[in-house]
Backbone bond lengths (Angstrom), bond angles and torsions (degrees), N, CA, C in turn:
res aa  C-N    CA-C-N  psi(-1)  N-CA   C-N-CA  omega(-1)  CA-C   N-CA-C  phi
1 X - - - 1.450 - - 1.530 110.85 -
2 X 1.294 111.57 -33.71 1.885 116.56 -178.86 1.589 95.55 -68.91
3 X 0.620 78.14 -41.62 2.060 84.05 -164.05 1.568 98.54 -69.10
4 X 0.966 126.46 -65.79 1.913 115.41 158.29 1.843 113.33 -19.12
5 X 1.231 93.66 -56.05 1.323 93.90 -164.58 1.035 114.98 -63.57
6 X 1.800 117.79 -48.00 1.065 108.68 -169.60 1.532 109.31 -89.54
7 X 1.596 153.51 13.42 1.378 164.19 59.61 1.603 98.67 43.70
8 X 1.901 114.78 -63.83 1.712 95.87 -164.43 1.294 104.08 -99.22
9 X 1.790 125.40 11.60 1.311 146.07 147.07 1.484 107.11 -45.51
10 X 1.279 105.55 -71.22 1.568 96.08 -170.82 1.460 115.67 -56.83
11 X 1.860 102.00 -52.20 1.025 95.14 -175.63 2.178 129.48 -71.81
12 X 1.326 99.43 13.14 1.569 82.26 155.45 0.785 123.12 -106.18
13 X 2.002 120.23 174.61 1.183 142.92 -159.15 1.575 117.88 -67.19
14 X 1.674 120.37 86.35 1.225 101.39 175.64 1.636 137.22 -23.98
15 X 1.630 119.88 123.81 1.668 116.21 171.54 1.354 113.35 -113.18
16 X 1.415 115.86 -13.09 1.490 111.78 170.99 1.349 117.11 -134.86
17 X 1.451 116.78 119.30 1.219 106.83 162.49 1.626 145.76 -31.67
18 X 1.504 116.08 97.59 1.515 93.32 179.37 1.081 153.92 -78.84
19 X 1.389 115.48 32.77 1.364 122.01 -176.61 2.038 96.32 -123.74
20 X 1.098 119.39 -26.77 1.053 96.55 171.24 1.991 115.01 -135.48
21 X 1.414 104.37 -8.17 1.740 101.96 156.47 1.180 81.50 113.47
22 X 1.247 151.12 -58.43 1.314 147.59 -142.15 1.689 99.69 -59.47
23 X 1.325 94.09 152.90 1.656 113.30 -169.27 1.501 107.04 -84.95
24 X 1.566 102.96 121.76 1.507 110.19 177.19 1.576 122.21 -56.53
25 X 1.027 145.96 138.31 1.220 125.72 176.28 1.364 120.92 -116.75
26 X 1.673 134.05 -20.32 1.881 109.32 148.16 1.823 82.22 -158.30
27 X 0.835 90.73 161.09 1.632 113.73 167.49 1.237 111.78 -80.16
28 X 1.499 118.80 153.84 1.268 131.79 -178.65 1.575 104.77 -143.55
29 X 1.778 111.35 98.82 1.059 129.14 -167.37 1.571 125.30 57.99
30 X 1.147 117.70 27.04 1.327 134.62 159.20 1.949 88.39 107.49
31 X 0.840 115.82 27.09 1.732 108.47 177.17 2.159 100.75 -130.92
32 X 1.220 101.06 128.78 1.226 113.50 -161.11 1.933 93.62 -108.07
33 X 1.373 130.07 118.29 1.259 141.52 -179.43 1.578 101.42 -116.45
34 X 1.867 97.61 121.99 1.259 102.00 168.54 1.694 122.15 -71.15
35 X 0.855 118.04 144.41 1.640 133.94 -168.12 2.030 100.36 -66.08
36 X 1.572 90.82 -42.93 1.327 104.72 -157.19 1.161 120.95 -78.36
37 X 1.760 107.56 -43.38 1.851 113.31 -161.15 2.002 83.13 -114.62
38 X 1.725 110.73 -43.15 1.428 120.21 -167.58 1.539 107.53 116.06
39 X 1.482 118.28 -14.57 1.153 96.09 -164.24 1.517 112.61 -70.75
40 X 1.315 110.46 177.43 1.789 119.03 -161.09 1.141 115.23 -120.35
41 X 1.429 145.87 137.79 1.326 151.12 177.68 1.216 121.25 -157.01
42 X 1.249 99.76 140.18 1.807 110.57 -154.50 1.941 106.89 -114.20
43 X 1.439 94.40 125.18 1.296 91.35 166.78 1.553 121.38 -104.84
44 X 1.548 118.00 -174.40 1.459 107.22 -159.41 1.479 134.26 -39.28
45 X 1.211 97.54 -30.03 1.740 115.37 -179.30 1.793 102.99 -82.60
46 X 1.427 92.19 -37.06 2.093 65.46 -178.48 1.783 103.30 -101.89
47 X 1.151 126.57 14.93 1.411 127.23 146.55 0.931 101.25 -66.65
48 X 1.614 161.69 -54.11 1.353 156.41 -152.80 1.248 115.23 -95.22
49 X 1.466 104.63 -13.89 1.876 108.66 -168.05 1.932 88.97 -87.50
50 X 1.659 108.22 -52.76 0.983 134.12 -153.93 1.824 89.05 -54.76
51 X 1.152 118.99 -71.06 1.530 125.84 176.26 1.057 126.43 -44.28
52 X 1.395 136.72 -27.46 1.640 156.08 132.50 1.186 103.93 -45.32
53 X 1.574 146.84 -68.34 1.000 111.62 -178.52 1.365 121.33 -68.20
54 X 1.660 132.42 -44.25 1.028 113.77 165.10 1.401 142.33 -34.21
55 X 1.441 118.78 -38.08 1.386 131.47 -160.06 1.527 113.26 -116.37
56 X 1.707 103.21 -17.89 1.890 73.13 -160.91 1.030 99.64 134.18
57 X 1.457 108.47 145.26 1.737 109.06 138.07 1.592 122.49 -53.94
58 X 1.218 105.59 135.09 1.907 98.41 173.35 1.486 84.39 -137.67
59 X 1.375 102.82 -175.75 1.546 138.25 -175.62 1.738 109.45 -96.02
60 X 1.068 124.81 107.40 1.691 138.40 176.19 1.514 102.69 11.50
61 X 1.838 105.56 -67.95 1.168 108.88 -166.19 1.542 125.90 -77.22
62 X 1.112 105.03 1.03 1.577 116.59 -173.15 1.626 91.37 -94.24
63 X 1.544 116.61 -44.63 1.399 112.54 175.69 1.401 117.31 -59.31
64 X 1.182 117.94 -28.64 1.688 120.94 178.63 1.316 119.03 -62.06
65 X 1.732 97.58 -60.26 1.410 87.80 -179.42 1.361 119.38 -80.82
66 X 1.656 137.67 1.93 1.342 135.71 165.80 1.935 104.99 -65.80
67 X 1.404 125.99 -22.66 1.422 114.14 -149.88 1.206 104.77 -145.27
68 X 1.519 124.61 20.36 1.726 139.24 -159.74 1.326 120.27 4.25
69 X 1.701 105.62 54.76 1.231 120.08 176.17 1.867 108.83 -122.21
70 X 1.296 81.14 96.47 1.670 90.11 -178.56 1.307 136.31 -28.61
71 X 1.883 146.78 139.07 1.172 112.79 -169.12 1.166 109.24 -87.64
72 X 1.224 127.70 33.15 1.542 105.72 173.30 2.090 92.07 -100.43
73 X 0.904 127.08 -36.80 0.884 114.70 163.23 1.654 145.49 -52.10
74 X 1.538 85.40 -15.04 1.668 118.20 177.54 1.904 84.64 -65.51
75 X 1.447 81.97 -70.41 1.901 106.73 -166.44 1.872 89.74 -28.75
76 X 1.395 129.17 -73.02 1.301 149.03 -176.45 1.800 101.40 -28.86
77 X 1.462 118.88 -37.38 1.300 105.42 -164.25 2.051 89.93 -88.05
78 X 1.080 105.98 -36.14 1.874 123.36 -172.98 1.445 83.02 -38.41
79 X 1.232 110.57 -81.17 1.325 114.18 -151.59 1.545 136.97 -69.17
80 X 2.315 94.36 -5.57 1.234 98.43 158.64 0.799 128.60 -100.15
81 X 1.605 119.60 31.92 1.233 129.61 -158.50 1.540 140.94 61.95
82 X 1.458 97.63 -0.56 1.790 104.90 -164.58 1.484 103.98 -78.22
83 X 1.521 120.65 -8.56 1.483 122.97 -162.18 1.478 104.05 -125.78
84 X 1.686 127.34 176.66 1.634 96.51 158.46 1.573 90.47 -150.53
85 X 1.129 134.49 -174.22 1.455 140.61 157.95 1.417 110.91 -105.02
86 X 1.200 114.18 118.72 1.493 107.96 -161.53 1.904 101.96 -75.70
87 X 1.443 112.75 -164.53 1.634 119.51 -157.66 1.753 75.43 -92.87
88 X 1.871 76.09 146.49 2.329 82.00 164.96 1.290 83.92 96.38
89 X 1.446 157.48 -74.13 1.170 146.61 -176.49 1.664 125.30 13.43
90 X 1.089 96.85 121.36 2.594 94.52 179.09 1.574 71.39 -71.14
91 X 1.069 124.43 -85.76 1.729 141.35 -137.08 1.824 110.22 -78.85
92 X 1.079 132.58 114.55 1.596 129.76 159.07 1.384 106.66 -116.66
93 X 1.413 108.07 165.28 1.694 111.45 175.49 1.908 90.51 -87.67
94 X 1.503 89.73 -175.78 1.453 90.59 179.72 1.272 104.71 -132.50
95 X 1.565 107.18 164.25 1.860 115.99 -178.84 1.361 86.41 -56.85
96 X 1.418 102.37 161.06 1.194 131.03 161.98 1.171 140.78 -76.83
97 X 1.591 120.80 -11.84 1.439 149.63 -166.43 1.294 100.89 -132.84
98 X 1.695 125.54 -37.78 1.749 93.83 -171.46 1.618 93.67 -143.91
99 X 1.365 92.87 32.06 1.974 103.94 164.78 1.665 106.60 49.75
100 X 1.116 139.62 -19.35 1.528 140.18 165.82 1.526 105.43 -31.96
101 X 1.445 139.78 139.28 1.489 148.56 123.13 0.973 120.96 11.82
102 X 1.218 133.08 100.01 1.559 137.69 149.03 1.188 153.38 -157.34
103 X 0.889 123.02 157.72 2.076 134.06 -119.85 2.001 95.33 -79.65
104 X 0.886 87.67 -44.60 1.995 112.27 168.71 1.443 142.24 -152.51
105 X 0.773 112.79 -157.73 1.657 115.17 175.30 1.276 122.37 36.42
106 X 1.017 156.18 -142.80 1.482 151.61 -121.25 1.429 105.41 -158.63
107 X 1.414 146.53 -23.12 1.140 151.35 -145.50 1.603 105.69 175.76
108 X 1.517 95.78 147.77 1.673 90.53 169.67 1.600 106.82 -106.76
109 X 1.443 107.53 168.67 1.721 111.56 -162.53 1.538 104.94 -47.29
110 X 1.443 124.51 -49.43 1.343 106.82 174.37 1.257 143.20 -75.04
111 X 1.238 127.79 -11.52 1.505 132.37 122.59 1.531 132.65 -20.96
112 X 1.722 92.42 -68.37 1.536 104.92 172.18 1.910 101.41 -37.37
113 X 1.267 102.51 -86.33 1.471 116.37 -164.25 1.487 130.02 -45.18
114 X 1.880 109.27 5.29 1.012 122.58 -160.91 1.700 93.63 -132.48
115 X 0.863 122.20 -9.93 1.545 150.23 169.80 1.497 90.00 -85.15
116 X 1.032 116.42 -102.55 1.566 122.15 -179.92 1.393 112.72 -16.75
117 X 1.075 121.46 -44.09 2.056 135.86 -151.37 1.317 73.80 -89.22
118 X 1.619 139.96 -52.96 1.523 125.88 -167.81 1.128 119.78 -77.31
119 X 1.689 127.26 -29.69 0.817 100.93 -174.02 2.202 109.34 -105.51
120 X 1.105 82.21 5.13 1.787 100.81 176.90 1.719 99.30 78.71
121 X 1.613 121.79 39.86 1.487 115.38 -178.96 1.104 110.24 -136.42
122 X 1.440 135.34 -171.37 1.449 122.17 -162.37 1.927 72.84 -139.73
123 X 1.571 90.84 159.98 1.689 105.63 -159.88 1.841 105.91 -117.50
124 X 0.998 139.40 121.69 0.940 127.00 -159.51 1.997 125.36 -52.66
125 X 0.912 130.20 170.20 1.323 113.95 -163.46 1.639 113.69 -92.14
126 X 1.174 83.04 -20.87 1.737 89.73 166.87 1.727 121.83 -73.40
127 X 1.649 118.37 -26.61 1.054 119.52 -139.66 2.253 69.00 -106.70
128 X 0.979 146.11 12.38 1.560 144.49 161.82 1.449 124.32 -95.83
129 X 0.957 119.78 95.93 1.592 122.71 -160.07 1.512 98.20 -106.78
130 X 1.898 105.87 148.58 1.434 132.04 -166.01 1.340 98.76 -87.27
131 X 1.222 121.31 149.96 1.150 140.10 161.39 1.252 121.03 -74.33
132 X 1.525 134.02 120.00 1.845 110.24 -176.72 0.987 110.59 -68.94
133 X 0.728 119.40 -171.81 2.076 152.11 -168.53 1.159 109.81 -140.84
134 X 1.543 130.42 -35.21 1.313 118.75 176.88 1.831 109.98 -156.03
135 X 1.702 110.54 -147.52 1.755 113.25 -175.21 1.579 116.17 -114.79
136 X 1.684 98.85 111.29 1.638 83.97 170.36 1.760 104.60 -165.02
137 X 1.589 150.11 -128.85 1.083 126.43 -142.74 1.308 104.57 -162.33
138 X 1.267 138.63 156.87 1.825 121.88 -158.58 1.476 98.49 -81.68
139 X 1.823 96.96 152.11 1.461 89.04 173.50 1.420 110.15 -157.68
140 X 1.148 136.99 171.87 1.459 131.30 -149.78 1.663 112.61 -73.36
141 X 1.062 129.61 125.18 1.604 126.90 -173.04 1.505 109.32 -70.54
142 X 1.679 114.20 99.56 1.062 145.62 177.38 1.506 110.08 -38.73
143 X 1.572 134.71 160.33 1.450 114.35 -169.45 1.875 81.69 -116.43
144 X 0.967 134.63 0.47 1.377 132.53 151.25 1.110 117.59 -77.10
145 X 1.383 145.86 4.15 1.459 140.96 158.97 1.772 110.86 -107.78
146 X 0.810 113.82 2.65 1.696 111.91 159.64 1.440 105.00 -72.84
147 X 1.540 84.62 124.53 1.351 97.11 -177.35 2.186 104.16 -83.91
């Protein structure tokens, strides 16, 4: 039960700096900079960004246990698009509507567009995920692939 606790410890969103108390005020790409002293602290998303850029593409679970950010939370960034599985991949998540492979987001384009056609709305661009093409390992969602 301690070990739970202190598990959804790490994983929340720093609000005070701990080295000098002062109140964080927003993150910048999942890394939170104090105003006051500077020092830096990363919550779940920039533990995962931070380890991607350092390392590489890796595989979900290799990212988990490097940054004790669980993969379902991994799964959480996939599907909002903030992350992607690059092409070549063994492992993708799947649409949500017709279970097929895909690279991110919530649905693949033909889903999306059939979603959309039903409900007469357009779906956000993050929430339409690519289909791969080929095999390779998750890796940080590039600010040149936003569509």
């Amino acid at each position: 039960m301690e070990k739970e606790i202190q598990n959804i410890l790490k994983l929340a969103e720093p609000v005070r700096c701990p080295k000098c108390g002062t109140a964080y005020q927003n993150a910048i790409l999942g890394i939170y900079v104090c105003d006051k002293c500077g020092h830096e602290e990363a919550n779940s998303f920039g533990k995962v960004r931070s380890f991607l850029e350092q390392n590489g593409k890796a595989p979900a679970v290799v990212i988990s246990d490097a940054t004790n950010v669980p993969v379902k939370k991994i799964n959480e960034f996939l599907r909002q698009g903030r992350l992607e599985i690059p092409e070549g991949s063994h492992v993708y998540i799947k649409c949500e509507k017709c279970n097929s492979d895909i690279r991110f987001g919530r649905y693949c384009s033909e889903c999306a567009l059939l979603i959309c056609k039903q409900l007469n709305v357009a779906l956000c661009a993050n929430e339409i995920g690519e289909k791969p093409k080929a095999a390779g390992k998750m890796q940080f969602f590039q600010k040149h692939h936003i569509r």
